[in-house]
N, C-alpha and C positions, 0 to 999 in steps of 0.2 A: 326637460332637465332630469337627470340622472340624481339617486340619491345613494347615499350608502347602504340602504334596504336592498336595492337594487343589483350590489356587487354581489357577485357571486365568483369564490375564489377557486381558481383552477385546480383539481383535484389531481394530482401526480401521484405515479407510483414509482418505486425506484427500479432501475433498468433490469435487465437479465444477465447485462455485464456485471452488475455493482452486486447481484444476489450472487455471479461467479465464487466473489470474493471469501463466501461463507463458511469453506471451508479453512479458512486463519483463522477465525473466530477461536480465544483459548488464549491458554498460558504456552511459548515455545521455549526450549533451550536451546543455544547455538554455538556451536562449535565450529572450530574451523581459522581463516583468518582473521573473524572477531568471535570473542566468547562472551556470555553472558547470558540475559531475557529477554524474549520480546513476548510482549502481550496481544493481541487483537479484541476490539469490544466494538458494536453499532453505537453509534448515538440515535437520541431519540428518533425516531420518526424513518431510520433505517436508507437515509439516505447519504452519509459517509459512515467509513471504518473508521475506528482510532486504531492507532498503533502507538503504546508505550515501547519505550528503547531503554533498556540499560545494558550496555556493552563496554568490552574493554577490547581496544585496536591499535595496534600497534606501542601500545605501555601505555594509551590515553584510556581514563572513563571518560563515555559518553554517556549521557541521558539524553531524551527528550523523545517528542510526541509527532505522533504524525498523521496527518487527515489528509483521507483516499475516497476521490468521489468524482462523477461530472462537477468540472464549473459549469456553473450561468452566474454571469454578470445578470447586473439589474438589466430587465427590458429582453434580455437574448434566451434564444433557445439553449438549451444544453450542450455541453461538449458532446460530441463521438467518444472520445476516449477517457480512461479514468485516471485522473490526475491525483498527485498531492503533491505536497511543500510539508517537507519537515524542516522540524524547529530545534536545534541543540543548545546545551549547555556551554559551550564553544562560538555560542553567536551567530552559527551556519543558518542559512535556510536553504535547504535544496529544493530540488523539483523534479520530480518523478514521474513515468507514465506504468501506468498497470496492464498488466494484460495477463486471464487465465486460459487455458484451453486445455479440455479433456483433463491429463494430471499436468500439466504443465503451467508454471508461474512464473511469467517473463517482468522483470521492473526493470526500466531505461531511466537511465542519469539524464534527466533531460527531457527530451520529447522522443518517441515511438521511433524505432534507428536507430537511436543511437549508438558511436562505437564503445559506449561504457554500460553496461547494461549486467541484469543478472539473469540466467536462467537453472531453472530448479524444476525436479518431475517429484510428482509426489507418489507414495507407496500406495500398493491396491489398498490397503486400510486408512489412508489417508492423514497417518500420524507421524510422518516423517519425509521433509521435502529435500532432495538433497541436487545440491547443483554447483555452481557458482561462478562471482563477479570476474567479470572480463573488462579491462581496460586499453584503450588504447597503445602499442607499444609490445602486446604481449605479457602484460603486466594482470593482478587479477591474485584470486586465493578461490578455495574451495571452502562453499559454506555448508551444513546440513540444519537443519532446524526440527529438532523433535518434539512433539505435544506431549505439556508434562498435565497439563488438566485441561 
């Protein structure tokens, strides 16, 4: 018989994809077809980002928060890819897939594909990513995001 002496809990690290992310980490300003802040901060133990949102789109404020990471469900291994669900003042919950490479920072509306997605390249200094949202239809705006701290 096994006892709680006995557990010994799995030691994880967080991935090479989710350390990708490190370069958000900060205060940004955003221009473009929405303006406003967005923030980037780890939570403990460095295994999601948050992202604080406060923007103004289309004559709406938005607020709200959003956490970027592998899901695992109870019991399963981790995603492949790095996910989140933001949360708005508006009642939305969206769902998101991450992906960085080289300067490059791809976020899909949805899951990895999709035809609603953003992409953004970042400056050799890494203080300003400039790209933007493509929608279905031809539809879309250009965003840039500069690190103000």
């Amino acid at each position: 018989m096994s006892t709680n002496a006995d557990y010994q809990p799995e030691m994880r690290k967080p991935s090479q994809k989710l350390k990708a992310l490190q370069k958000l980490i900060g205060r940004w300003r955003v221009t473009g077809g929405a303006e406003g802040t967005i923030s980037y901060r780890w939570m403990d133990g460095g295994f999601f980002l948050i992202q604080d949102v406060d923007l103004v789109q289309n004559g709406a404020h938005i607020t709200g928060i959003e956490i970027i990471g592998h899901l695992r469900p109870f019991g399963e291994p981790e995603s492949p890819g790095l996910m989140s669900r933001f949360y708005d003042n508006q009642g939305n919950t969206l769902d998101y897939e991450y992906e960085v490479s080289d300067d490059d920072l791809t976020i899909w509306a949805g899951a990895k594909g999709s035809p609603a997605y953003f992409k953004g390249t970042f400056s050799p200094d890494g203080k300003v990513n400039q790209g933007a949202w493509t929608y279905p239809g031809g539809f879309g705006y250009e965003s840039t995001m500069t690190k103000t701290e």
